[in-house]
LUMNU-430374 format. One record per residue (C-alpha): x, y, z; residue in three letters; residue number from 0. Coordinates in nm, 2 decimals, padded with zeros to 4 digits. Layout:
<rs>
+--------+--------+--------+---------+-----+
!     c1 !     c2 !     c3 ! residuo ! num !
+--------+--------+--------+---------+-----+
!      X !      Y !      Z !     ALA ! NUM !
...
+--------+--------+--------+---------+-----+
</rs>
This chain:
<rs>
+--------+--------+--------+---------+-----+
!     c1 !     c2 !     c3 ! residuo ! num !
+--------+--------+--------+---------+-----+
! -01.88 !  01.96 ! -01.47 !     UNK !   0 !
! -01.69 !  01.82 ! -01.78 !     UNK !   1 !
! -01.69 !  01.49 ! -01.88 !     UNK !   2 !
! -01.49 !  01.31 ! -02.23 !     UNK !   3 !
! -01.53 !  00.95 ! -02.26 !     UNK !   4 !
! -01.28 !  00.77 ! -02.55 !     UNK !   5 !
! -01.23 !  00.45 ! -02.66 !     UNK !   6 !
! -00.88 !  00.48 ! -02.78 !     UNK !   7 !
! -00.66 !  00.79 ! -02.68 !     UNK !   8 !
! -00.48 !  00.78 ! -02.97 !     UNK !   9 !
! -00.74 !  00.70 ! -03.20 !     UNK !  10 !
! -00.98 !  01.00 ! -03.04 !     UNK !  11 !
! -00.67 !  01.19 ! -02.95 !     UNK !  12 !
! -00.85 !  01.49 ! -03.14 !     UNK !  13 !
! -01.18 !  01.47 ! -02.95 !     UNK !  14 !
! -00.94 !  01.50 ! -02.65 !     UNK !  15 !
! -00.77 !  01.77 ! -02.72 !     UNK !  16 !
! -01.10 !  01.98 ! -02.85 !     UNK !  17 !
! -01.20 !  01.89 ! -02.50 !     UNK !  18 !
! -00.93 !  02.05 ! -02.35 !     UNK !  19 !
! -00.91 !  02.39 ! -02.52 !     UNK !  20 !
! -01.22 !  02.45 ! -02.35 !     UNK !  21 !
! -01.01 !  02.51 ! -02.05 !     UNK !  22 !
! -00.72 !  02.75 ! -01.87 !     UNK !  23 !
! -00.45 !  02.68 ! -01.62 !     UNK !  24 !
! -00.47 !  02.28 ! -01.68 !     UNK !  25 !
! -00.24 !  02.04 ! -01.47 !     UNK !  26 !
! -00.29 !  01.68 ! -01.67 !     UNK !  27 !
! -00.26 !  01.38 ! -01.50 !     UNK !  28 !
! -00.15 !  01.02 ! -01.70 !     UNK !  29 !
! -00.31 !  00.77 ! -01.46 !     UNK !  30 !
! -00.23 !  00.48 ! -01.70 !     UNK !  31 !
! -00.10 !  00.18 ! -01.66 !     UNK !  32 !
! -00.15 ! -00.21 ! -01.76 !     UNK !  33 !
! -00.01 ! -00.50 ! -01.58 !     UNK !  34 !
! -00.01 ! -00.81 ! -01.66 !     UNK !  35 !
!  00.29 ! -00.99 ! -01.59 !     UNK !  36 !
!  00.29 ! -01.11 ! -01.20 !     UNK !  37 !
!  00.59 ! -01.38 ! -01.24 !     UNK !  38 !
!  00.57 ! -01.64 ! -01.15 !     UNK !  39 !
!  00.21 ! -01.70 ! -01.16 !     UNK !  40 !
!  00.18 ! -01.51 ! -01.50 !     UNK !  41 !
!  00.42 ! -01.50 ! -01.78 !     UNK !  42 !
!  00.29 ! -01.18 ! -02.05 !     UNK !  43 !
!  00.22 ! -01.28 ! -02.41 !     UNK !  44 !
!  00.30 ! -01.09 ! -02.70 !     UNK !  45 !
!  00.02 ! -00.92 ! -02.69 !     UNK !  46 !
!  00.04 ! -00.81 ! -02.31 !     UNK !  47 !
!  00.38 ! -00.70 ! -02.36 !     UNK !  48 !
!  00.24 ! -00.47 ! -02.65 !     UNK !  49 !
! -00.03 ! -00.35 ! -02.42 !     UNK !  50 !
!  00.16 ! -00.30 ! -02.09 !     UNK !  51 !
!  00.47 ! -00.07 ! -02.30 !     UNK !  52 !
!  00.14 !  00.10 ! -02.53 !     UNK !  53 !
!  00.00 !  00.15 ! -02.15 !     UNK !  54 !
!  00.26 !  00.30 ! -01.91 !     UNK !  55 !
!  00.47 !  00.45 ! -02.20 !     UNK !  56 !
!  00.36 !  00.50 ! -02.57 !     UNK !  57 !
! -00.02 !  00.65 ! -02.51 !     UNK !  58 !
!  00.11 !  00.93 ! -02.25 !     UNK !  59 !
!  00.41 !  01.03 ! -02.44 !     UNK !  60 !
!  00.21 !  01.06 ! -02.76 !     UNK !  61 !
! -00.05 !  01.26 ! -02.56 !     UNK !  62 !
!  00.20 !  01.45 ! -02.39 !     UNK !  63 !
!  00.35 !  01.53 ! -02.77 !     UNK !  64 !
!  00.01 !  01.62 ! -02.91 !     UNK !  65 !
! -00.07 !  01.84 ! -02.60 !     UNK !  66 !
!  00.19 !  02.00 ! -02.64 !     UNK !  67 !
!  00.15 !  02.10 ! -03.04 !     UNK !  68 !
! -00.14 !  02.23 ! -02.98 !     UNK !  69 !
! -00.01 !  02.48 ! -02.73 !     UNK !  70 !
! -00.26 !  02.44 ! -02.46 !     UNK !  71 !
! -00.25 !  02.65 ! -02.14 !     UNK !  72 !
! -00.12 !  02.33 ! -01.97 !     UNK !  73 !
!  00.07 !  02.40 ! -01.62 !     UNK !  74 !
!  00.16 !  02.15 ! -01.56 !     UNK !  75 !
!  00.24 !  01.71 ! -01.64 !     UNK !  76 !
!  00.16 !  01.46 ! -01.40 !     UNK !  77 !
!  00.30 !  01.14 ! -01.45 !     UNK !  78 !
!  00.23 !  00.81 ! -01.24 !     UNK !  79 !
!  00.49 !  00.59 ! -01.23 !     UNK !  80 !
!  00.57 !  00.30 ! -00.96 !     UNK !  81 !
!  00.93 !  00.18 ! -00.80 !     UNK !  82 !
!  00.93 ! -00.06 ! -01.02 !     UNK !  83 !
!  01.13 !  00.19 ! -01.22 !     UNK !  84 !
!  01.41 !  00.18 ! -01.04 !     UNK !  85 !
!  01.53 ! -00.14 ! -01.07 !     UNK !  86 !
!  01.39 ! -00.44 ! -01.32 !     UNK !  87 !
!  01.27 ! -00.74 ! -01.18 !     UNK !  88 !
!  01.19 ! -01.08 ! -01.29 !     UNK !  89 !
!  00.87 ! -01.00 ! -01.14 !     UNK !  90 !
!  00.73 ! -00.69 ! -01.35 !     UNK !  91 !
!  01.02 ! -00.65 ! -01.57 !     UNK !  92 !
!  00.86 ! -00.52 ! -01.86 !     UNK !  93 !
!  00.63 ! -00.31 ! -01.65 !     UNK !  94 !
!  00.90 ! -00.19 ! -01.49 !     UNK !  95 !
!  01.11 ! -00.08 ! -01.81 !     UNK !  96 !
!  00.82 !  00.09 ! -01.97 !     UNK !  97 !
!  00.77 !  00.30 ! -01.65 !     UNK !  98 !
!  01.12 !  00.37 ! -01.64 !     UNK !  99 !
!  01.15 !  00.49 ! -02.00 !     UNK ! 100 !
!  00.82 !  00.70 ! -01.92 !     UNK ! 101 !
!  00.98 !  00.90 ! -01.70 !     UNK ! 102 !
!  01.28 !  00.91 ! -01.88 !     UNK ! 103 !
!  01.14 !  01.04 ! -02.21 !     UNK ! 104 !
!  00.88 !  01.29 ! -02.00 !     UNK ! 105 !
!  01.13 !  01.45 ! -01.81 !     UNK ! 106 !
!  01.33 !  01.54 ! -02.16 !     UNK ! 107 !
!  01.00 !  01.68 ! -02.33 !     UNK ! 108 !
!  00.90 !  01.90 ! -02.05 !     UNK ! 109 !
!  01.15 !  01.94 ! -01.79 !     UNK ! 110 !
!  01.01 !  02.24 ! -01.64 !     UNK ! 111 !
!  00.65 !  02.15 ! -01.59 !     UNK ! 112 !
!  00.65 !  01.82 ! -01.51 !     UNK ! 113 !
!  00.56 !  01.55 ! -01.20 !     UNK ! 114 !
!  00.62 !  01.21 ! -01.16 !     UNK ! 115 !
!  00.52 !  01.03 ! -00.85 !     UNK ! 116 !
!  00.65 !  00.71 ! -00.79 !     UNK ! 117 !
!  00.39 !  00.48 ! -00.59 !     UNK ! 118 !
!  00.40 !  00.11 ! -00.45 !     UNK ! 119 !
!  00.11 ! -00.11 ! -00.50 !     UNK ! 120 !
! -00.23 !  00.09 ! -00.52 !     UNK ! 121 !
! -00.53 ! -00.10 ! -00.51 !     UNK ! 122 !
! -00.75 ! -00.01 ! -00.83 !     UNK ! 123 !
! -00.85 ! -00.30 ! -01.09 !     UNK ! 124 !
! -00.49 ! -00.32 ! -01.27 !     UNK ! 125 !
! -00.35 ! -00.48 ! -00.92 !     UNK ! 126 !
! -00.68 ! -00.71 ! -00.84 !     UNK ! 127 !
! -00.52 ! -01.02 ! -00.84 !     UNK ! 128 !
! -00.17 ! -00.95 ! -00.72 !     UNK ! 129 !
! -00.04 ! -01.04 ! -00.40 !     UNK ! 130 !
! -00.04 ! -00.70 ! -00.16 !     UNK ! 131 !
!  00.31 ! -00.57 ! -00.10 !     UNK ! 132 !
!  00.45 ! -00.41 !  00.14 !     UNK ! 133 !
!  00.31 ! -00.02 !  00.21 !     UNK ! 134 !
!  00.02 ! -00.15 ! -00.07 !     UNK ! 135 !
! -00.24 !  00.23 ! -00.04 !     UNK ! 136 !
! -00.60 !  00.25 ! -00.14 !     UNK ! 137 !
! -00.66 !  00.45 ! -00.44 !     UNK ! 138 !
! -00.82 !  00.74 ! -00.24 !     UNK ! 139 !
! -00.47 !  00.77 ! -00.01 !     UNK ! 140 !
! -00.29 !  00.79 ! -00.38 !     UNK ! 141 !
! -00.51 !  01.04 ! -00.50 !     UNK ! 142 !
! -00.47 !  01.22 ! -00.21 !     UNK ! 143 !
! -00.10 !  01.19 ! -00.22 !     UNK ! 144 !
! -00.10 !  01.34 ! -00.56 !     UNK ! 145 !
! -00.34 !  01.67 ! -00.53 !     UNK ! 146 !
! -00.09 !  01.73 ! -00.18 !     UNK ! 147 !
!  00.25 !  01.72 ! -00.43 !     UNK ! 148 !
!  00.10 !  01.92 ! -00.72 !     UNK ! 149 !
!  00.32 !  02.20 ! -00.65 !     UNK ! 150 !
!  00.62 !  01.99 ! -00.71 !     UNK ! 151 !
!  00.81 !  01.92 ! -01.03 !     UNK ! 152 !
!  01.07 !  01.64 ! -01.06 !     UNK ! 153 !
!  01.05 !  01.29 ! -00.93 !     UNK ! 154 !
!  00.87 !  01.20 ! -00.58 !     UNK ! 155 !
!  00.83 !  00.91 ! -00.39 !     UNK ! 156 !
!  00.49 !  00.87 ! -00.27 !     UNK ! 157 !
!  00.59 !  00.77 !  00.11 !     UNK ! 158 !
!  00.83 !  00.85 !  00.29 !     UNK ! 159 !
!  00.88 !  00.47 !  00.35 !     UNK ! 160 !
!  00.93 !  00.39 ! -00.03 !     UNK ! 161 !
!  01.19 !  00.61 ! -00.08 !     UNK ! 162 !
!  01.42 !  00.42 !  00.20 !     UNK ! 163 !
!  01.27 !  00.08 ! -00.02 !     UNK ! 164 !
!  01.37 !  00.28 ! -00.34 !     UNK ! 165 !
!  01.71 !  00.33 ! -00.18 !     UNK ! 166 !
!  01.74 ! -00.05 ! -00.07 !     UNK ! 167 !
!  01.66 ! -00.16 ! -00.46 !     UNK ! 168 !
!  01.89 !  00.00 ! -00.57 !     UNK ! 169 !
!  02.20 ! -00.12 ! -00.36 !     UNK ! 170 !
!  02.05 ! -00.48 ! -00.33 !     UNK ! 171 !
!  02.15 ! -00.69 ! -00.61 !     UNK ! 172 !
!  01.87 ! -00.85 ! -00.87 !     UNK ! 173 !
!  01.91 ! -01.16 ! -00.76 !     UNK ! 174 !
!  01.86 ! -01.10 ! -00.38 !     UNK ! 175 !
!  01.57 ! -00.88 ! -00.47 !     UNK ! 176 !
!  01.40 ! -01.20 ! -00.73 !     UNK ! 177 !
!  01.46 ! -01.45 ! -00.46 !     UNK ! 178 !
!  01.29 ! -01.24 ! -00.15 !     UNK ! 179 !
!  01.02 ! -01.17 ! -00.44 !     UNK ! 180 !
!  01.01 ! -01.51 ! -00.51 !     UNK ! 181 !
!  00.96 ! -01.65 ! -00.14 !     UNK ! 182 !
!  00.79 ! -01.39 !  00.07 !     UNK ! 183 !
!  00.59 ! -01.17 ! -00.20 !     UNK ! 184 !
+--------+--------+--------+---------+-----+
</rs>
């Protein structure tokens, strides 16, 4: 029955948080993200690597900081992340890094009250025109995925089937992982 629409998160970040002290017992949930890079069909400019590190990293953190000033009855963080995380790829490198430093830095601000799912490819707008990997899940299997691990706190795989892939990543070297990127993704 509520509803906040913003331009800018940090630029409104005040109208969001007036929003919020409207409410008790609130589990927020970063759903961010920006892509851009897909190598090799698309190498990021400047400006895209600005927006994919302001994206998956810099907006949530500074929410989660501001949040957290304000000493809001917040239960509990939610942040998406991907596998990309694990290991950087010529693919989504930068993508990757910023995730990875998302959950990094969330985990050290709240390490008792937060989530972070990693997920594969979801189908929303950020991953229109990328090629579908492997275990690719509609947005309405990913939200359901996320209300069922709520109750958790730490760092989840998604699927059962990513965390063997996240297991794989990181025991395959870079360069195996680029080349089968490279030829069959």
């Amino acid at each position: 029955n509520s509803h906040l629409t913003v331009e800018d998160y940090v630029d409104n970040v005040d109208a969001v948080i007036s929003h919020l002290k409207r409410f008790d017992n609130l589990c927020v949930i970063f759903m961010n993200g920006y892509l851009k890079e897909n190598r090799p069909y698309e190498y990021p400019t400047a400006e895209q690597i600005r927006k994919t590190i302001q994206g998956n990293l810099t907006v949530p953190i500074y929410l989660t900081q501001k949040l957290l000033e304000e000493n809001l009855d917040i239960k509990k963080f939610v942040y998406i992340s991907s596998i990309s995380s694990i290991k950087f790829r010529y693919k989504n490198y930068i993508y990757g890094i910023s995730k990875k430093y998302l959950e990094e830095v969330s985990s050290k601000l709240i390490p008792e009250r937060h989530l972070i799912l990693r997920f594969g490819m979801v189908e929303t707008r950020m991953s229109e025109n990328h090629k579908k990997a492997p275990f690719t899940i509609s947005k309405n299997k990913a939200a359901e995925i996320i209300f069922h691990n709520l109750h958790k706190t730490g760092t989840v795989s998604s699927l059962f089937t990513l965390r063997i892939i996240s297991f794989l990543i990181r025991i395959v070297p870079s360069k195996l992982l680029n080349y089968y990127e490279s030829r069959f993704l």
